[in-house]
C-alpha positions in Angstrom: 8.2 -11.1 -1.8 9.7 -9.5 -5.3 8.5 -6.8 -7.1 6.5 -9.3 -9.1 4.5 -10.5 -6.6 4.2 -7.0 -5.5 3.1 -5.9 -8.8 0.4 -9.1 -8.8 -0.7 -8.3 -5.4 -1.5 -4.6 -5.9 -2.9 -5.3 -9.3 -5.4 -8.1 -7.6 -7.1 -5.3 -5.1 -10.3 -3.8 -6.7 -9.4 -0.9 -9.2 -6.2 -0.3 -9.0 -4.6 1.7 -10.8 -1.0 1.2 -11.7 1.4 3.9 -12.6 5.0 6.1 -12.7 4.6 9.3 -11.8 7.5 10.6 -10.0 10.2 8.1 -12.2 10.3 5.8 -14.9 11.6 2.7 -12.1 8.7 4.3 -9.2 6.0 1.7 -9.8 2.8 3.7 -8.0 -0.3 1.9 -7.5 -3.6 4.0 -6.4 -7.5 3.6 -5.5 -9.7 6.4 -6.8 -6.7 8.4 -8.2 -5.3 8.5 -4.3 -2.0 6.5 -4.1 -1.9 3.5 -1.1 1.5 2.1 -2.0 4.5 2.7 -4.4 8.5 0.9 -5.0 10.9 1.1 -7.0 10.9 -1.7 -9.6 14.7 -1.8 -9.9 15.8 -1.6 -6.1 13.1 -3.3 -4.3 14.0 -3.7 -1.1 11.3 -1.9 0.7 7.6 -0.4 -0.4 6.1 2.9 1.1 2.3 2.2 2.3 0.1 4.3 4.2 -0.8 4.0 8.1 -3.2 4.8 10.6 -0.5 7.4 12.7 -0.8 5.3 15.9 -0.7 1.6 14.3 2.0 3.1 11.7 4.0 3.9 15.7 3.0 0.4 16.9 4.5 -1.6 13.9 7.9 0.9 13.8 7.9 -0.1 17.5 7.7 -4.1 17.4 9.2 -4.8 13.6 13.0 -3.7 12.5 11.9 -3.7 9.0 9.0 -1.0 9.1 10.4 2.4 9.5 9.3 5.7 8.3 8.7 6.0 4.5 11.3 8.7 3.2 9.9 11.3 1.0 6.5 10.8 2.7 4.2 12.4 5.4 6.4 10.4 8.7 3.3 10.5 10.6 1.2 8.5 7.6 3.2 6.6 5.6 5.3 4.0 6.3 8.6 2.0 4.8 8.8 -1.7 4.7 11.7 -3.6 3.9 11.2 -7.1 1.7 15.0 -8.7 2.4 14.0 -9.1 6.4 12.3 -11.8 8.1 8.7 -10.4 7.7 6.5 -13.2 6.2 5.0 -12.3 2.9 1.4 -12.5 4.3 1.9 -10.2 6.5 3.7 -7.7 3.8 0.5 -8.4 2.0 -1.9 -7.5 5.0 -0.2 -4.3 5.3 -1.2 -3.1 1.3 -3.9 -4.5 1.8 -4.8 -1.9 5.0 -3.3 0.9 2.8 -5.7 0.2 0.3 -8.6 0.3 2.8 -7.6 3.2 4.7 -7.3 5.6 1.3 -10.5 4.3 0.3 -12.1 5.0 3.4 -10.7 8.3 4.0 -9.0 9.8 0.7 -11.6 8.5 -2.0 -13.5 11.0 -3.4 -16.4 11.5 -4.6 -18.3 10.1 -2.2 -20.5 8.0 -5.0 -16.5 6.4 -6.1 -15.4 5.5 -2.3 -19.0 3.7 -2.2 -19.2 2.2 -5.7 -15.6 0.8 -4.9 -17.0 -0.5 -1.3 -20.0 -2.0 -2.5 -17.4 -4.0 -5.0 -15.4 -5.1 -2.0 -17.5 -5.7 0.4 -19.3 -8.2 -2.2 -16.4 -9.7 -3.6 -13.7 -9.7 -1.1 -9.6 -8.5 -0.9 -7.3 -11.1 -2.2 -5.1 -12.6 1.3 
């Protein structure tokens, strides 16, 4: 995966929002104004998503390339490197549970998080 495809994939999940908040290389991408995934544009070698704690343990456990995300919450967020051997589907599958886990549990108002579930639950996530 490069940070196009990156860019494409994070772009294809319902209403995201693409931004650089923090840099003008630090391409942030969020659901509902609550950020699920961010890289920098220039260096990509990794991504930052966000974890359920105990799966984000599991995957630091059984993969070399996931790690803890630096400058994030170590206990939510976790690094993932793009220049190992990790398969792009499955760098794919873990935005795409970023992106479901903040808009289960970050999205607010109530009425967005269910507007924004109603969307996906009718229309699908990209694989």
């Amino acid at each position: 995966m490069d940070i196009l495809e990156f860019r494409d994939y994070c772009l294809s999940l319902p209403m995201t929002e693409e931004s650089t908040p923090f840099d003008e290389t630090t391409l942030v991408y969020k659901v509902g104004g609550k950020m699920y995934a961010c890289a920098d544009m220039v260096d990509f070698d990794h991504f930052a998503v966000k974890c359920d704690p105990d799966e984000a343990l599991h995957l630091r456990e059984q993969y070399a390339e996931v790690s803890t995300a630096r400058h994030f919450n170590k206990q939510h967020w976790n690094g993932v490197r793009t220049d190992g051997d990790l398969p792009d589907a499955f760098l794919r599958g873990q935005i795409r549970n970023s992106y479901l886990l903040v808009l289960r549990q970050n999205v607010t108002p109530k009425a967005l998080r269910e507007e924004i579930l109603a969307y996906v639950r009718q229309h699908g996530l990209p694989e």
